[in-house]
N, C-alpha and C positions, 0 to 999 in steps of 0.2 A: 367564823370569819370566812366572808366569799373566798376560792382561790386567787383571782383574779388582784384583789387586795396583798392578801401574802405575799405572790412575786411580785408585787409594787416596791411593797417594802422591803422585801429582802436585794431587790435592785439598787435600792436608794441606797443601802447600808453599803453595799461591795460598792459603789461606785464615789457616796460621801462627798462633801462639802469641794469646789472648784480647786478651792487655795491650795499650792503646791503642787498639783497633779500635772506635771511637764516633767519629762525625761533631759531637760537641760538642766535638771538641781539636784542634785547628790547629797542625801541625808550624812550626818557625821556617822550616824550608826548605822553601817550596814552590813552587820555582823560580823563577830569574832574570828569566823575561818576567811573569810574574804580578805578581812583584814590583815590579818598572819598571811598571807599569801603574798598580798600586796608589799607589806613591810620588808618579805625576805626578797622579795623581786627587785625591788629600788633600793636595797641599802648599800649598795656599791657605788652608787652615782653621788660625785662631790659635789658640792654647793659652796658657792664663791662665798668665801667669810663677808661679803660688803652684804649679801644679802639681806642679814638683821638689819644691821647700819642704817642700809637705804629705809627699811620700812619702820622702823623705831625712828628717823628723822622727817617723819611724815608731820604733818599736822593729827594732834589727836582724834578729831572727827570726821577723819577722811574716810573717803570709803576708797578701796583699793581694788583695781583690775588691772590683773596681770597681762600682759600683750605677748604673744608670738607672732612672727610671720606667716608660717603657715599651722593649717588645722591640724591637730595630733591629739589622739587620744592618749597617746603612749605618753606625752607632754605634760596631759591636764593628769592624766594619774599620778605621774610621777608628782608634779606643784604638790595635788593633794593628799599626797599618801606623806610623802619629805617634809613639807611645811607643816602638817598634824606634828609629827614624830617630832618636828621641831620647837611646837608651839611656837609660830610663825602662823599668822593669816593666813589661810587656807583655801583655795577654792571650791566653791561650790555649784556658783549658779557657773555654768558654759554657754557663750552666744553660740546661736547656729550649732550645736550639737544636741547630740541625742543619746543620752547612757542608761543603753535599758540593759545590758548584761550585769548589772554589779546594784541595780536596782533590790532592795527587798522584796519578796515575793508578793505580799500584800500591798507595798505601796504599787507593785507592777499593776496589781490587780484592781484596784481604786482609779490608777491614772486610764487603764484601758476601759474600765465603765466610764470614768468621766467624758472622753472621749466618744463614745457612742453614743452617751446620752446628747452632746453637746451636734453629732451629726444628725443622729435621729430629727432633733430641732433646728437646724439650721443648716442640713444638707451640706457641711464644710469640716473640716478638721480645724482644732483646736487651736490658736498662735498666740505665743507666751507676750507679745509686743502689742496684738491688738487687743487684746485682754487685762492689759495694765502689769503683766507678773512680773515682771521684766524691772520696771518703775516701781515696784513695791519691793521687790528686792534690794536694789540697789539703794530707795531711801531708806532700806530697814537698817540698811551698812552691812550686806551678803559681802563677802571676796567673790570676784568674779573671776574667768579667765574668759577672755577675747581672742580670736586666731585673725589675722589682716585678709591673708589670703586663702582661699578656700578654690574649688574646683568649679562651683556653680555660683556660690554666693555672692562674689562681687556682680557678675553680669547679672544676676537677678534684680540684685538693687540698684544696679546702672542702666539694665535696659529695661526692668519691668516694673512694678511698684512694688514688690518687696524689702522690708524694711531693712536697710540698713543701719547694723547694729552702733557704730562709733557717731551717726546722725540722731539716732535714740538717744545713746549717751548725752548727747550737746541738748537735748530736747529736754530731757530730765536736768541737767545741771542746771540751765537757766532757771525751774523753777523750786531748786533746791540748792538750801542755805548753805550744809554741808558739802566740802570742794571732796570731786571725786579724783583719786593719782592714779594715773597711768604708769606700770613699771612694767615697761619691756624686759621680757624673757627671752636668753638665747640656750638652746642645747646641746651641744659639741658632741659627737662620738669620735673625731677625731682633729687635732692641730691640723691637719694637712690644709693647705692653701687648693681652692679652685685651680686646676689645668686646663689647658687650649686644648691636649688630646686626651683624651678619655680611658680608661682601659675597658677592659672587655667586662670585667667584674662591675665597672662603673655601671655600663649600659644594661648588665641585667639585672643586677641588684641596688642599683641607687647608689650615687656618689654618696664620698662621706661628708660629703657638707649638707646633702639631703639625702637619708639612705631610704631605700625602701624596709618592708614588713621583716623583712625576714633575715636582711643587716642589721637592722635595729634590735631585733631578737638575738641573734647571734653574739652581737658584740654584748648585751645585758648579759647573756647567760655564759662567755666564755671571757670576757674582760671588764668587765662594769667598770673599772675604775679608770677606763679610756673616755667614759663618759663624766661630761660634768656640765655647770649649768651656770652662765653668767646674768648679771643684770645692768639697765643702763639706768642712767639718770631718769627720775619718775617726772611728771608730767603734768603738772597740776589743771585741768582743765577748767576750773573757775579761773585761774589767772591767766589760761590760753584766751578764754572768752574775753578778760575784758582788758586785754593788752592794745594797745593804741592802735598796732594795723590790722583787728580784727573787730573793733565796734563797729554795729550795725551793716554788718555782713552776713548774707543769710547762712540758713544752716545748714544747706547743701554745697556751698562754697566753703565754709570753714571745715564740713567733716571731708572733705577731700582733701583742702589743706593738711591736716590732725593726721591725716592716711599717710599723706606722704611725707610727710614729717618723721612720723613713726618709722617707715619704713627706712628713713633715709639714718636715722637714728641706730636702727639692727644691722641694717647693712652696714655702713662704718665699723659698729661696736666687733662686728663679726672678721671685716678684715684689719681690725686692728690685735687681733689673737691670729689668726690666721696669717693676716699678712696678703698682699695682692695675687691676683693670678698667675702661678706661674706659666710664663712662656718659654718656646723650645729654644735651647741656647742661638740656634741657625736665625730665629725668628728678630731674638733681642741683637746681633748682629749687625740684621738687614738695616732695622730701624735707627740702628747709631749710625751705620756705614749711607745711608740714606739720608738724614738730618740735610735742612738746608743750608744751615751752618756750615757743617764741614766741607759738604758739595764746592760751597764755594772756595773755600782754603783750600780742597784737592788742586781745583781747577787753577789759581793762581799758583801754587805750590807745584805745580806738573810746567807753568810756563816759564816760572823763576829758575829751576831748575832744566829749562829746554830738554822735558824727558813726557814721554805719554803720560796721559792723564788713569793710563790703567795700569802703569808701574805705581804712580802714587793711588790708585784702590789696593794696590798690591800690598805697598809699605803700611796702609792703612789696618790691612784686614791681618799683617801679622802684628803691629800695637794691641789690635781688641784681642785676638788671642795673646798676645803678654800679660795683658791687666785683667782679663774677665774674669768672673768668679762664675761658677756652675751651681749654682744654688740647686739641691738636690733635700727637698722635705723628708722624701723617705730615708733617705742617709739620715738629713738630720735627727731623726727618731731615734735607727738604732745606734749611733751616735750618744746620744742624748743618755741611753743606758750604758753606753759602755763608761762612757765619763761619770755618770755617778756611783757607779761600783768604784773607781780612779779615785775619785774625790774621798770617798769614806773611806780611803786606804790611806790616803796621802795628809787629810785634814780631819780634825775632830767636828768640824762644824764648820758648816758656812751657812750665815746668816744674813737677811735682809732684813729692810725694811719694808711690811708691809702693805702698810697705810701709802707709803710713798710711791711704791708699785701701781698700784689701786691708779692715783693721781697719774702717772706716767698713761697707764693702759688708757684712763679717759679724756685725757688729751690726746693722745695720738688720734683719736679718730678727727683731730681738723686738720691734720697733716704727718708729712713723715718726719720720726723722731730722730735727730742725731745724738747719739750717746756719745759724750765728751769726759771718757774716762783720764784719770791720772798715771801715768803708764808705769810700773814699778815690777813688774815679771811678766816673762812670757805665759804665765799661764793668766793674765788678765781677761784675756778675749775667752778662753776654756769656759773661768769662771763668770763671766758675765754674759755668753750665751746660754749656759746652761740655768743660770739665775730665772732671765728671763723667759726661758722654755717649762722649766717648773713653774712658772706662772703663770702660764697661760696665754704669752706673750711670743709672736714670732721671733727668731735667731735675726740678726742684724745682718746686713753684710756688712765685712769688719776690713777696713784699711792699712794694711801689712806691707812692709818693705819687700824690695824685691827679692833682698838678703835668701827668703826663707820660701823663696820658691825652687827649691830644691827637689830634684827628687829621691821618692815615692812619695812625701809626703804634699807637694804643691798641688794634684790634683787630687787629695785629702781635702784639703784646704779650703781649694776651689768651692768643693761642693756643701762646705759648711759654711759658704759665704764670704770666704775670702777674696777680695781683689788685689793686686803686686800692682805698687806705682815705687819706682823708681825716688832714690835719693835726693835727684835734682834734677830738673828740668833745663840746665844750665844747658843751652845750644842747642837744645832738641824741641823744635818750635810745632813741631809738627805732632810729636807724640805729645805735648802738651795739650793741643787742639783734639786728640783722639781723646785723650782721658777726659777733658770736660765733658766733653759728647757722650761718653760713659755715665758719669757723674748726672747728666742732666736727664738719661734715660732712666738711671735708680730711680730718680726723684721723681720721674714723669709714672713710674710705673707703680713708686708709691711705697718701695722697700724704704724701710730703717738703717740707717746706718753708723757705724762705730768708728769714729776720728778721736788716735789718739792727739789732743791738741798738743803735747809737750815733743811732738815730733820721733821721741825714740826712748826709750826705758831710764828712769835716773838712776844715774851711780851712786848719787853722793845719798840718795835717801828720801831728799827734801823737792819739793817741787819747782822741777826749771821753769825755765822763763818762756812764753808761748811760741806756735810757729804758726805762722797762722795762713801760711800757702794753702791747706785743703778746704779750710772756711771759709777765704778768698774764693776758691772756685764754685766753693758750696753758697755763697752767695751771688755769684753771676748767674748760676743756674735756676735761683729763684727767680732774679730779675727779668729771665731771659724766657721767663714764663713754663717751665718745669712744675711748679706745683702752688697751691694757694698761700702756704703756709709751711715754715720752718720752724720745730721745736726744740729745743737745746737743753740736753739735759744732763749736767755737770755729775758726775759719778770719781767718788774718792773707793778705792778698796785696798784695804788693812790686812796685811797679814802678820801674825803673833811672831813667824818666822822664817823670812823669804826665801824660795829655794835658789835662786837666785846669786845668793849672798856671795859664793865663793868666787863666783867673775867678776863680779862686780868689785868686790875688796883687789883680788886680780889687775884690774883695769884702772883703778882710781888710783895705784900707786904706781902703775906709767907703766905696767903689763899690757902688752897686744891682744886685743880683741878677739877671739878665735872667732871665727868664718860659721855661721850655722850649716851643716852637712847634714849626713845620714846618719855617720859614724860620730858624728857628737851628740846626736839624741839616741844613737844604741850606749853611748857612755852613761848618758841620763838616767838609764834604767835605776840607778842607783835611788836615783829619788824615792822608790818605791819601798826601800828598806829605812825610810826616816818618817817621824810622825812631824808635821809645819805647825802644829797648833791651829786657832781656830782662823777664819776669813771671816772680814765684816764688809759688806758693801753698801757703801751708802750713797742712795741718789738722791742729789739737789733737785730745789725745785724747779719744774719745767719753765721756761722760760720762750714765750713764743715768738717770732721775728715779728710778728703782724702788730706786738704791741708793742716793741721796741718801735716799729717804724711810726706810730700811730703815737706816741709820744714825741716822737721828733717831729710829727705833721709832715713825715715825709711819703704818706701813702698816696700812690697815685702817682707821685712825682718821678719825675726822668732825673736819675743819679749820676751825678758826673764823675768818673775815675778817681776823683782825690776827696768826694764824698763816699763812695763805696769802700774807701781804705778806711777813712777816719771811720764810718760804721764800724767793719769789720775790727778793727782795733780796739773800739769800745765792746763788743761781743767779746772777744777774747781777754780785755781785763775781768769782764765781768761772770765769766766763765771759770778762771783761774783765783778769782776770789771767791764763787760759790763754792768751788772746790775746798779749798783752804778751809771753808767754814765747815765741809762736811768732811774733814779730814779725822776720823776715830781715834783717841789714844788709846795706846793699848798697853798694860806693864812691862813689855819689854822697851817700850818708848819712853814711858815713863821713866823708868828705874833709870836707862841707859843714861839719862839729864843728868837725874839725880847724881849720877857715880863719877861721872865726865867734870862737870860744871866747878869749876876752879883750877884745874889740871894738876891736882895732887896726883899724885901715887897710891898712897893709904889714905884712904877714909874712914874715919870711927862709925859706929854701929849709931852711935847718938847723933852726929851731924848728919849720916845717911837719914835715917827717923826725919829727922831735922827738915831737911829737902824734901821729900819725899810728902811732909805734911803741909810745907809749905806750895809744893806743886797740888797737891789734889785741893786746898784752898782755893788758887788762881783758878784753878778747872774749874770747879763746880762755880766760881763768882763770876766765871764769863759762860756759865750754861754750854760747857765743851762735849760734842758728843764724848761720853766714855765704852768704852768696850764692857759687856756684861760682868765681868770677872775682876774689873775696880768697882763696878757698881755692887757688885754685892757687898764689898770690904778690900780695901783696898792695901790691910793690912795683911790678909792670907792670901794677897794676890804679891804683895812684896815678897815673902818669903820664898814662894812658889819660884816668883820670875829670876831671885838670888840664887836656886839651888839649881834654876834651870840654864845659868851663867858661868857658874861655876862648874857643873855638868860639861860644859861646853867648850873650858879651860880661859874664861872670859876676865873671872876674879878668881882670885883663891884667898881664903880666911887667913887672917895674918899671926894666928895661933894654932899650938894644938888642938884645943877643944875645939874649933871648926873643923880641921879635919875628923875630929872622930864623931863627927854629925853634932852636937851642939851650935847654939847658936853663938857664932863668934865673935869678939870686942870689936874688931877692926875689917876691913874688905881690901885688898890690894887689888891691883887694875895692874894683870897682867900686859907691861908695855907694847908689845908688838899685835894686840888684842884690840888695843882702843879706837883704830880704824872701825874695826865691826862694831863695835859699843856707838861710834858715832854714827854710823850709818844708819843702827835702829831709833838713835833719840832723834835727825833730822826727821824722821819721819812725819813727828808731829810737831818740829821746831816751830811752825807757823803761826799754834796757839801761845808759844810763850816768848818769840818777836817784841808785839805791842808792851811787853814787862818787861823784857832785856833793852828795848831804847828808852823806854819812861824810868827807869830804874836807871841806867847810865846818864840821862840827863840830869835828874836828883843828885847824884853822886858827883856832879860834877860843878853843880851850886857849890859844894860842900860846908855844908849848915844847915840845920835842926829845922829854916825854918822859911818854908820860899812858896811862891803862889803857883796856881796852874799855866799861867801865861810865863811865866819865868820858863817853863820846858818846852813848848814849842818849836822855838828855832833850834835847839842841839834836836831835836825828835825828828822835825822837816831834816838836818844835816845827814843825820845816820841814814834816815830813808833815802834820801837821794845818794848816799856812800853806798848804798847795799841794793840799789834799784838791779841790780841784774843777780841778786841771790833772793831776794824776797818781793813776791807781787803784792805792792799798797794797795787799800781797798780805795777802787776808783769812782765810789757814790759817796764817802765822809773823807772831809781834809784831816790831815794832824790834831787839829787840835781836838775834833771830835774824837778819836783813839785814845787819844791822851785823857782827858776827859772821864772816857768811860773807863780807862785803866786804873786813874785814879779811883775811883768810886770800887775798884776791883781792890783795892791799896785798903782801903778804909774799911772796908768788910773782914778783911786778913790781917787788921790791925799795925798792920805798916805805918801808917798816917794818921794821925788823929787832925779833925779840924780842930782849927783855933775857936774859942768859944767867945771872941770880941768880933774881931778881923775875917771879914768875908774872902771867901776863895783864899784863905790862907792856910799852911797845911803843917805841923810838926813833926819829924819822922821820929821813931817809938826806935828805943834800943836795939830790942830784936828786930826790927824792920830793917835797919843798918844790915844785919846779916843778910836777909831776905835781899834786899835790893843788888849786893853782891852776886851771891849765888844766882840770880835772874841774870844779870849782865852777862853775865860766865855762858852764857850760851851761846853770843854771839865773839869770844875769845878766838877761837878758830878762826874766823873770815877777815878777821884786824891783823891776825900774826899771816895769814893769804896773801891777804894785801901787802903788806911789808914786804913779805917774800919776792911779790912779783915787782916790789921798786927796785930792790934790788938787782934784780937779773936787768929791769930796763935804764938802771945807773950805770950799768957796764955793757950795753949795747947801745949803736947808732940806729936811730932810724931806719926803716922798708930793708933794714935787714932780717925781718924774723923770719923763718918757714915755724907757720903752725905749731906743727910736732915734734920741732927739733927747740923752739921756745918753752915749751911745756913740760918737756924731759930735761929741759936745763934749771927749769926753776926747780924744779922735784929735785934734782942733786944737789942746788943752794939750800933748798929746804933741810933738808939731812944733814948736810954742814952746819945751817944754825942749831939744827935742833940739838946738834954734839956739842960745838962750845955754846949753848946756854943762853942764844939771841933769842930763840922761841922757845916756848915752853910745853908743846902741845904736838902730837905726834900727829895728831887725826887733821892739824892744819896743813899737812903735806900732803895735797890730794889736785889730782889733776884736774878735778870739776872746780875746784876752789879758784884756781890758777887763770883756768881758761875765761871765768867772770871776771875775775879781777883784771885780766888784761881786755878783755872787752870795754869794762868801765873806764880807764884810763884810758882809752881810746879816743872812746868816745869825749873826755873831758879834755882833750888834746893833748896828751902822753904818751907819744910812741918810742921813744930812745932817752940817749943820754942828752942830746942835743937841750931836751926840757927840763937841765939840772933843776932851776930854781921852782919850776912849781913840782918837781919831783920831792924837792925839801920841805915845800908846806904840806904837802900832803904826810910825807913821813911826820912830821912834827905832829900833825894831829892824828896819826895813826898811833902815836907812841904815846901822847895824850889820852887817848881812850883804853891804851893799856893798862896804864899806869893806874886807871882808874879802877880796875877790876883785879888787879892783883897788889892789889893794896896788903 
């Protein structure tokens, strides 16, 4: 054989067949050490649980590429070293890259003869796009990974003819059957929010929202678990293409569209974990103190007062420092550790939901989210920044009284997001006009913020009645052109054991408030030597203004004052029922019904059983959230929450054998205890409402045998007698409640239907019991109501002060409860009081002057007694 033949062939072999030979396609096997290397490199870097989710809810024949915004190799490794290890799609083929380091040796050696063989003939280097590899990839169904932006390759394909890759894509899709998904990739090495000034570390080594080589190394090889990796919603570009305002639009116009779509997509996703730019406090100042708005109130406000228009920048500039909050990320961080060392001290668990998260986080990117928590301890705002900072989610700025701007702790506060707005705005027209102007820059700038809607912490338990002054201004602020879109999102959270508890019992029996100080949270330390059991926080679904207003057809439209309230009002019922729905029971709620609900004294072991079966019946037949610990068994959750009561000095066993640790016949309900027993069953009173008016309306037929429509009017009566202790759900009337109670009734065998007679219902022996014991939970607020006719049978009208009304029914309270008018200790409670005289107010009952409808009211307060303590 000639030489000249030999090196022919032996050229042929080293250099072999075209297919594959591009350094943009990473074989799965690229050997064992490479591998090991790779694996120990990336295994500290988290990956969003949605990830599977998103791509297991693909269409099966999709082909998938992965999207970043900018090019990283550090990015495409990590997808394909993580996603392998996960068995997760994986990437392989890279647009616009080139991975010849981690190449195997022989394919390096194959791709570079192909390459020379391919110049030698055609005086050009090899291109994976004009060569088809590209297209043969992607219909084989490769994983790809795509980078948006790159250093050269946009302007290449913008100014010169180099192909660009997401117009490839479009080119290929049209003539390919299988739809190709776009899921954008984002990769955090740190929560911190973009700043206006840079540090010095920024400039040399790369922000942390873009770090350079040698942060990105540092932070892998000294904290990997600072890094983590989200995704957005995927992208389906067959249905991009043939969506109504993109047919028969070329493909140079739709991959630009596709470009900035994507981008506008990461960008969002990014400040909705991050959170907006922070600016220097001086800077957010200028811009509130600037507003054309205010300008003008100064200037009117400096002439109504005949005083310079620069005493009122004066009174202006010391408002924004009263309310500001100093949002400080790096605080928040170390923060962020110190409270969770706090929390596993203080609590066994605190748990979310994280499907619900997920939903929050991908809503927030069409605007800022207000969290509309149920306010039940000071540690609410702790526990719900810290919730959503463990997820990935920026800290809110949170809306706190002025109460607690105290110091050392107010400028704490400040810098975790706190803003101080005053009690009331009563005569202070001016600092009212400052804080909207506050309000309307949060929103312009795009922070999250935390309104407790119930205006201040509940004593009684159960959830007050709304305030709705700061969603009032939180909707001017929208109107008034502050931001696209308002998201509302109703948060109930649960605790097994509030710490709380001891002011509150304190204050509900007509104890003064004590003042928060310094030297009342150096008292607090205590807490630290007590275990609260677990936390559940549950957020409702996000609800957006934009489609609140777009069902009204009021979008676009100019809202008139007495339209923006009736909004606002429907917001706030609907708010305070989403709540209620995401309200968790917990066994200390539980049990607490169970032991209260008739106002005995001693309750047997078998009637407790008794309730207790009967309650987790209603639960589960209206699909109630339960707390993990009914849900496993709700029987070792009883015992648990008995020995944790008695512990407590809450009951004690009404035998020896209880004391000596056996299970006891009987439970007694230590008297001066039962305030606390009630404050934990209000808790969840909300779920068991709709059973204690449907059940007293029943009872009130009295007979075996009456239709759904027979309950109605007593069910509307009670609701509108208890409008100011319990919020109606304001999207179904009564009789829809009743309705589905019923059918809640017939499952727990309360009710059997009649087997002739439609919508006819027969109540079952045992049911009689049940329907009792459900009524018994609204016993307290009938024997409230009494109380406070009372005091107002022996007072005249516009004589009450407030406080000195509320501490007088509290002492008739305790005279009845002695001779034997009331029966119920826990109905002596100043939150009880203050409703009930609100309602009678309102129904025109202010004194004695109103004997006679003071008597019909009593008459059917004594009627619905009479019916539950039968």
């Amino acid at each position: 054989m000639k030489p000249v033949s030999m090196l022919k062939r032996l050229f042929l072999r080293m250099t072999g067949p075209a297919e594959k030979r591009f350094t943009c396609w990473l074989p799965e096997r690229i050997g064992f050490f490479t591998m090991f290397i790779l694996r120990r490199l990336f295994s500290g870097v988290t990956m969003a649980p949605d990830i599977r989710t998103t791509v297991d809810g693909l269409p099966d024949d999709a082909v998938i590429v992965y999207v970043s915004k900018n090019r990283s190799y550090f990015e495409f490794l990590c997808y394909y070293t993580r996603y392998m290890q996960a068995r997760i799609p994986f990437p392989q083929l890279c647009f616009d890259c080139k991975i010849r380091m981690l190449q195997p040796i022989g394919r390096l050696i194959h791709i570079a003869g192909a390459q020379i063989r391919h110049f030698l003939r055609h005086f050009s280097m090899r291109d994976p796009y004009r060569e088809g590899f590209i297209r043969e990839e992607i219909a084989r169904g490769t994983t790809a990974y795509l980078p948006l932006v790159g250093k050269r390759e946009f302007y290449l394909s913008f100014i010169k003819s180099k192909d660009d890759p997401i117009r490839h894509l479009i080119k290929i899709q049209r003539d390919l059957k299988r739809p190709i998904c776009l899921i954008s990739h984002l990769m955090f090495f740190s929560k911190r929010p973009a700043s206006t000034w840079p540090t010095l570390s920024d400039i040399v080594f790369g922000s942390p929202q873009k770090p350079g080589k040698l942060r990105r190394l540092t932070t892998l090889f000294n904290k990997p678990e600072r890094i983590f990796i989200e995704v957005s919603d995927p992208v389906n570009v067959k249905a991009f293409l043939e969506a109504a305002d993109n047919r028969g639009r070329s493909t140079a116009y739709l991959a630009l569209k596709l470009r900035r779509d994507l981008l506008s997509q990461i960008n969002a996703h990014r400040k909705s974990i991050t959170g907006p730019t922070i600016k220097m406090p001086e800077e957010i100042k200028q811009e509130i103190l600037t507003s054309e708005e205010l300008r003008q109130f100064m200037t009117s406000h400096a002439k109504r007062r005949e005083t310079t228009i620069f005493e009122a920048h004066r009174e202006a500039v010391q408002y924004v420092d009263e309310i500001a909050a100093h949002y400080s990320p790096s605080f928040i961080n170390i923060a962020h550790r110190i409270i969770g060392r706090f929390l596993k001290v203080v609590f066994e668990s605190v748990t979310a939901n994280p499907d619900a998260l997920a939903d929050i986080k991908r809503v927030s990117r069409k605007g800022p989210v207000i969290f509309m928590p149920a306010h039940k301890s000071h540690m609410d705002s702790i526990l719900l920044s810290f919730t959503l900072y463990d997820n990935h989610m920026p800290c809110p700025h949170i809306f706190a009284g002025k109460n607690l701007s105290f110091w050392p702790m107010a400028p704490i506060f400040r810098r975790v997001g706190a803003f101080f707005v005053r009690r009331s705005f009563k005569g202070a027209v001016f600092y009212a006009k400052v804080f909207s102007a506050y309000i309307f820059q949060l929103l312009k700038e795009g922070f999250n913020i935390a309104v407790y809607i119930e205006g201040t912490r509940s004593r009684s338990g159960k959830l007050l009645q709304p305030q709705l002054g700061m969603l009032s201004i939180l909707l001017h602020a929208f109107f008034k052109g502050a931001c696209q879109n308002l998201i509302f999102v109703p948060v109930f959270i649960a605790y097994d054991r509030i710490p709380d508890e001891g002011s509150y019992l304190h204050e509900i029996s007509g104890g003064k408030k004590s003042p928060e100080n310094f030297r009342q949270m150096l008292k607090a330390k205590s807490i630290l030597k007590k275990r609260y059991g677990s936390v559940y926080l549950n957020f409702g679904h996000p609800l957006a203004l934009a489609d609140v207003l777009a069902e009204q057809n009021l979008i676009g439209a100019s809202l008139s004052s007495k339209q923006q309230n009736g909004l606002c009002r429907s917001i706030g019922a609907h708010i305070m029922n989403a709540i209620d729905r995401q309200t968790v029971v917990t066994p200390q709620s539980m049990v607490a019904g169970a032991l209260l609900s008739s106002g005995r004294e001693i309750i047997s072991r078998k009637e407790l059983d008794f309730r207790v079966e009967a309650s987790m019946s209603l639960l589960y037949a209206q699909k109630t959230p339960l707390a993990e610990t009914l849900t496993q068994g709700h029987e070792g959750a009883l015992e648990t929450t008995l020995k944790h009561y008695q512990g407590r000095k809450f009951i004690q066993g009404s035998d020896e054998q209880g004391k000596g640790g056996g299970r006891p016949d009987a439970w007694r309900i230590i008297e001066n205890r039962r305030n606390a027993l009630d404050y934990y069953k209000n808790i969840s009173i909300c779920h068991f409402i709709p059973a204690a008016f449907t059940s007293l309306a029943i009872l009130e037929k009295d007979a075996f045998q009456f239709s759904t429509t027979d309950l109605h009017d007593t069910y509307r009566r009670l609701q509108e007698l208890f409008s100011e202790e319990f919020n109606p759900d304001p999207t179904n009337p009564p009789a829809f409640t009743v309705r589905k109670t019923m059918k809640a009734f017939i499952d727990m065998a309360i009710l059997v239907p009649h087997p002739t007679m439609p919508d006819t219902y027969n109540l079952s022996s045992e049911g009689y019991r049940k329907l009792v014991f459900f009524a018994g939970y609204i016993e307290p607020f009938i024997a409230a109501y009494q109380t406070a006719l009372v005091y107002l049978t022996k007072n005249r009208r516009n004589r009450h002060d407030r406080n000195k009304m509320l501490k007088r029914m509290l002492g008739i309270g305790n005279r009845m409860l002695k001779q034997g008018e009331i029966r119920l200790k826990e109905s002596i409670s100043k939150a009880n009081y203050d409703n009930a005289a609100n309602f009678f107010a309102k129904n025109g009952i202010r004194g004695s002057e109103d004997e006679e409808t003071i008597r019909g009211w009593n008459k059917t307060l004594a009627h619905y007694q009479s019916l539950i303590a039968r």
